[in-house]
FITORLUM-725952 format. One record per residue (C-alpha): x, y, z. Coordinates in steps of 0.05 Angstrom, whole numbers. Each point is the difference from the previous one (the first is absolute). Last residue first. Example, Ala and Ser with C-alpha at 12.3 -4.5 7.8 and 13.67 -1.06 7.14 Angstrom:
<pts>
{pt {273,-21,143}} {pt {-27,-69,13}} 
</pts>
This chain:
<pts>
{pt {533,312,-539}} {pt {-8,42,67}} {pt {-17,-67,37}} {pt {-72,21,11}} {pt {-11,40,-51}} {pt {15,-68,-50}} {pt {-31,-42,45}} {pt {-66,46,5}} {pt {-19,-14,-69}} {pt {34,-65,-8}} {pt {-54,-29,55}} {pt {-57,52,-25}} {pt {0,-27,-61}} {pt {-9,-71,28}} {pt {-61,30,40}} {pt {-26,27,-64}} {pt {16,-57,-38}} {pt {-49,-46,44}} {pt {27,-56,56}} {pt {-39,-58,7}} {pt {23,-37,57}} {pt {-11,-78,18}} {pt {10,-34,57}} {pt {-22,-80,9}} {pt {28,-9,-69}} {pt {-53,-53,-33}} {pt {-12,43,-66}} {pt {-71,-15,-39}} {pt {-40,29,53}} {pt {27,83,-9}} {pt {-2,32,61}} {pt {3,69,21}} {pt {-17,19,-69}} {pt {25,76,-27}} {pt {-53,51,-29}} {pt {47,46,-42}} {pt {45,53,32}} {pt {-7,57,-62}} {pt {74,28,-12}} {pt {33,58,-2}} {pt {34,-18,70}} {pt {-20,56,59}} {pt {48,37,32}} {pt {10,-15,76}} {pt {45,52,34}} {pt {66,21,-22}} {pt {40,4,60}} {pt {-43,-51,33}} {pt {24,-51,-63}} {pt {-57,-38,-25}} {pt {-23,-72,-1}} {pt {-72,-10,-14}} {pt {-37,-61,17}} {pt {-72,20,-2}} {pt {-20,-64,45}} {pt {-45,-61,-15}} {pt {-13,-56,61}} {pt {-18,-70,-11}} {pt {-4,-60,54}} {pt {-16,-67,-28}} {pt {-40,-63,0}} {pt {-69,20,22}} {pt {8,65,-13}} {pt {19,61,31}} {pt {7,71,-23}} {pt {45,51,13}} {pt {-31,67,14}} {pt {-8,45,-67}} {pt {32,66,-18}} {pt {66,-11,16}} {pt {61,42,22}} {pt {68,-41,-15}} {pt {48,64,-12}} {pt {67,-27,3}} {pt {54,45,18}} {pt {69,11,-13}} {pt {28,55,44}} {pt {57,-36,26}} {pt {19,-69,-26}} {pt {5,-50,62}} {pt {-66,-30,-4}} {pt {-45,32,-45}} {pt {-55,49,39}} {pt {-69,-19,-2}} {pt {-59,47,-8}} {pt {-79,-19,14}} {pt {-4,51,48}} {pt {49,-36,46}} {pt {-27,22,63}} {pt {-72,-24,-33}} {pt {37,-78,-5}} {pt {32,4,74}} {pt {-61,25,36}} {pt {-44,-42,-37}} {pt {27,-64,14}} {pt {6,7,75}} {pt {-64,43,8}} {pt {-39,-47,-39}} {pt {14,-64,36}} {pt {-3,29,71}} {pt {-71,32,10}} {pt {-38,-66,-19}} {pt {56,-49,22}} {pt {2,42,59}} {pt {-77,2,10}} {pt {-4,-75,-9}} {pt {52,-20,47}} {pt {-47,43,44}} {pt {-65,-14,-6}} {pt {27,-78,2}} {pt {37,26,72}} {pt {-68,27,23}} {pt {-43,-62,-13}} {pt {50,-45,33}} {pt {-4,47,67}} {pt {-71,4,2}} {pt {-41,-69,4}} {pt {55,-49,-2}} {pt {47,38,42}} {pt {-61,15,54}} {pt {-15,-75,-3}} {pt {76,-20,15}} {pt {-3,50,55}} {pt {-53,-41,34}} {pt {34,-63,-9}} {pt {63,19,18}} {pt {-34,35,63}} {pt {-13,-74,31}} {pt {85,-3,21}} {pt {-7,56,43}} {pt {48,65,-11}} {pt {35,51,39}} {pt {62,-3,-54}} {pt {6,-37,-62}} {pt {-55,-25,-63}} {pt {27,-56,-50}} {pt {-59,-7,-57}} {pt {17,-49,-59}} {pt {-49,3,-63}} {pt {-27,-46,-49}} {pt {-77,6,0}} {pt {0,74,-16}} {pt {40,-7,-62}} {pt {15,67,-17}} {pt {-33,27,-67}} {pt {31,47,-57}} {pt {-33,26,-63}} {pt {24,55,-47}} {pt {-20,-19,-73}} {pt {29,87,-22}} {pt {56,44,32}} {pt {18,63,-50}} {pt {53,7,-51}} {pt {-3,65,-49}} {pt {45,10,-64}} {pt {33,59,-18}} {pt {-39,51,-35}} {pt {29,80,-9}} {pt {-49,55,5}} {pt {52,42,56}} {pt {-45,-22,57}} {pt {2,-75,-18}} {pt {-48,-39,-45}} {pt {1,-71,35}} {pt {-21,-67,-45}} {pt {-22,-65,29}} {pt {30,-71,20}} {pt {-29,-35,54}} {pt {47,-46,49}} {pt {-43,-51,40}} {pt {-1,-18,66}} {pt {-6,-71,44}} {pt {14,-21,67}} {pt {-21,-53,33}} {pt {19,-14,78}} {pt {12,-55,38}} {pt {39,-26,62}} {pt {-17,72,33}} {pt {37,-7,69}} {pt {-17,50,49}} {pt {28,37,60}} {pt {-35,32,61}} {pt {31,44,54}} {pt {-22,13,74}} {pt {-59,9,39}} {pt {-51,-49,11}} {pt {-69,29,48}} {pt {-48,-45,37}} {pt {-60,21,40}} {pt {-47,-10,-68}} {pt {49,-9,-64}} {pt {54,57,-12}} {pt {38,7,-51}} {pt {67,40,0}} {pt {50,-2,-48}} {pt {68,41,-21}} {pt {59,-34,-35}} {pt {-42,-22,-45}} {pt {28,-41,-61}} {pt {-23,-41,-66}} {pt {44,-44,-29}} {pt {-3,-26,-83}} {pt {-4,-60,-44}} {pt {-16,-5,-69}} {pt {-23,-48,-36}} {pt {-46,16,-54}} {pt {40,32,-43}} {pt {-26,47,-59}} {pt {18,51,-59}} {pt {-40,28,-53}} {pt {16,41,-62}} {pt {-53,59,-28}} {pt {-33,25,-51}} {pt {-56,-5,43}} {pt {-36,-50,-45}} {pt {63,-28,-27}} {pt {9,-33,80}} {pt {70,-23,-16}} {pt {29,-57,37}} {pt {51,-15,56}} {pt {0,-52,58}} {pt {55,7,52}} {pt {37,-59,36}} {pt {-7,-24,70}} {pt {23,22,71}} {pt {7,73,-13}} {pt {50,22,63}} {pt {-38,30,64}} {pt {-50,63,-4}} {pt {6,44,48}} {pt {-58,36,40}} {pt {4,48,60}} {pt {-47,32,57}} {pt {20,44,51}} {pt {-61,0,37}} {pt {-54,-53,9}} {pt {-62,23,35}} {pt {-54,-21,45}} {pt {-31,59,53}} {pt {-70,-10,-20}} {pt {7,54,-71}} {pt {18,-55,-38}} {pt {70,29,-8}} {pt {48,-26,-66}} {pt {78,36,-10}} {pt {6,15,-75}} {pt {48,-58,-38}} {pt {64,22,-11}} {pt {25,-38,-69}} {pt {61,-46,7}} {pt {-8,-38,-69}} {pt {-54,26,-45}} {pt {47,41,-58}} {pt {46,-62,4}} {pt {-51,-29,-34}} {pt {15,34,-63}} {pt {73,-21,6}} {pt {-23,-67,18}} {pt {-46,-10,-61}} {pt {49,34,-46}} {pt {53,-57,14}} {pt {-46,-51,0}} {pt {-24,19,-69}} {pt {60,0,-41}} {pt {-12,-57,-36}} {pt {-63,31,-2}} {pt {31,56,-58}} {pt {18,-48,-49}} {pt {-63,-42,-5}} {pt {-29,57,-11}} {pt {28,10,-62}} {pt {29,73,-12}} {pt {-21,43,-53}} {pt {29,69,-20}} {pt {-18,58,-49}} {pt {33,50,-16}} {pt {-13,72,-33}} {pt {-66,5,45}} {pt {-31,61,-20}} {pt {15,61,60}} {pt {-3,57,-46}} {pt {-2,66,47}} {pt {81,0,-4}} {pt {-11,22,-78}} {pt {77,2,-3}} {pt {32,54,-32}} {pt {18,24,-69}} {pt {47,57,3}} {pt {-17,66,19}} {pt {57,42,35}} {pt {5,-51,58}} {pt {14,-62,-49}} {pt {61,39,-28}} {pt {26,29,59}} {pt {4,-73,24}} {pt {35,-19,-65}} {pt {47,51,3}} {pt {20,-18,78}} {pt {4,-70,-27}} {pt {50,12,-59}} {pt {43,51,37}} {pt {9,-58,52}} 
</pts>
C-alpha cells in the first residue's frame, strides 16, 4: 500500500504523464464480413424494433373525415435478412422484403353524400420492405476527445398497396371499404413510410451514440477496479467490401495514476494483411503492449 501511495505522489509531483491529447490508433482490428452477417437477423430486428408500435398523428381533411387514435405494429419478420456493405457510405446494409404489419384506428369517420360510417378501422399490411444502413463516422466530444459516430444511411421502405386486408366496425356500410381503402392508399400508406423512415432516421444514431459519447471513449476492465482502457480514436471505422476495421488508442492505465504515455513511437499498423486467412485479425503496437504491464503492475500493487 506504501508502495502505491508513493508512486501516486510520485507521478503527481512531475513524473512523466500521458499525452491524453494523442489519440493514434495503437490497435488495429479487422473483422470479415462474413462474420458479422451471421449475425444479421438478430441486429435487423433489434433495429427494427425502433419502428414497431409508433403513434401515428391523428389525420382531418378539413370536411368533417378523420381517423383518431391511430396505431401501427409490425408482426413477426416472415423471411430472412439480406446484409452487405455500401463502401461508398462507409457503411453496412441490411434488408427484408417481407414483412408484415397492422394498422389501427380506433377513431373514423368518413362521410360520402347523405351517408356517414362511424366506428373503428383495422388493417392488414401483407408487405412491407424495409431497408437501412449503418454509417460509420467520427464524433469529437465536448471535452476534445473522438469516439466514433453512427448515423442512419440506404433508408428505403415501401408497403405493398396491392396486398392489403381492410376490416372496418361500427355504423358502417359495406360500399365504404372501398372508399376508405382509396383514402389508405392515397394518405395513410404515405404517412406511415414518412414515418418508419423518420424513426429509423432519428432512432439509429441516438441509440448508438448516446451509449458510445457516454463512454467518452473509456472502458473500464471487468471486475478489476480502477483499470481502464482508454480506446479513443482518431478515425471512424472503415468498411470494405469484405471486412469491417476499426483502430483504437488502446491504453490501459490505472485511474489512480492516470494514463502515462509509453516511450515509444505507435507505428502505422495494417488492419488487414491478404496473405493471412484468419477472419479477425489484431495488430497490437509496443506502446499499447507497454501500456498492458505498465498499468498491471500499478494496478495490482506489484
Amino acid at each position: 500500500m506504501l508502495n502505491r501511495i508513493s508512486k501516486i505522489l510520485f507521478v503527481s509531483l512531475g513524473s512523466a504523464l500521458a499525452n491524453v491529447s494523442n489519440a493514434t490508433p495503437g490497435i488495429r482490428n479487422s473483422l470479415d464480413i462474413a462474420v458479422i452477417s451471421q449475425a444479421k437477423d438478430i441486429y435487423f430486428d433489434k433495429i427494427v424494433s425502433l419502428v414497431n408500435s409508433i403513434t401515428l398523428p391523428d389525420l382531418e381533411d378539413g370536411k368533417g373525415n378523420y381517423m383518431r387514435e391511430n396505431t401501427f405494429t409490425l408482426n413477426q419478420r416472415a423471411d430472412e435478412v439480406q446484409f452487405f456493405t455500401d463502401v461508398e457510405n462507409n457503411a453496412v446494409v441490411m434488408r427484408c422484403d417481407k414483412l408484415s404489419a397492422k394498422f389501427r384506428s380506433n377513431a373514423f369517420r368518413y362521410k360520402e353524400t347523405i351517408f356517414v360510417a362511424k366506428g373503428y378501422a383495422e388493417v392488414d399490411i401483407n408487405q412491407i420492405d424495409i431497408q437501412f444502413g449503418i454509417k460509420f463516422d467520427l464524433n469529437t466530444l465536448p471535452d476534445g476527445r473522438m469516439v466514433p459516430s453512427i448515423s442512419g444511411v440506404d433508408i428505403e421502405n415501401h408497403i405493398n398497396r396491392f396486398d392489403i386486408n381492410i376490416k372496418l366496425g361500427g355504423n358502417l356500410i359495406t360500399d365504404f371499404a372501398s372508399l376508405f381503402e382509396v383514402f389508405f392508399v392515397g394518405t395513410v400508406a404515405d404517412l406511415i413510410e414518412e414515418t418508419i423512415n423518420l424513426t429509423l432516421n432519428t432512432g439509429i444514431p441516438l441509440v448508438a451514440d448516446t451509449v458510445l459519447n457516454y463512454t467518452d471513449g473509456y472502458f473500464p476492465v471487468p471486475l478489476v477496479p480502477d483499470w481502464v482502457v482508454d480506446w479513443e480514436t482518431n478515425e471512424a471505422a472503415v468498411i470494405t467490401s469484405s471486412a469491417f476495421q476499426i483502430g483504437v488508442k488502446g491504453l490501459m492505465f490505472d485511474k489512480a495514476y492516470g494514463e502515462e504515455e509509453p516511450a515509444v513511437e505507435i507505428p502505422d499498423l495494417p488492419y488487414h494483411m491478404s496473405n493471412h486467412i484468419e477472419k479477425y485479425q489484431a495488430y497490437v503496437s509496443s506502446y499499447s503492449i507497454d501500456g498492458f504491464f505498465n498499468s498491471l503492475l500499478e494496478v495490482f500493487d506489484i
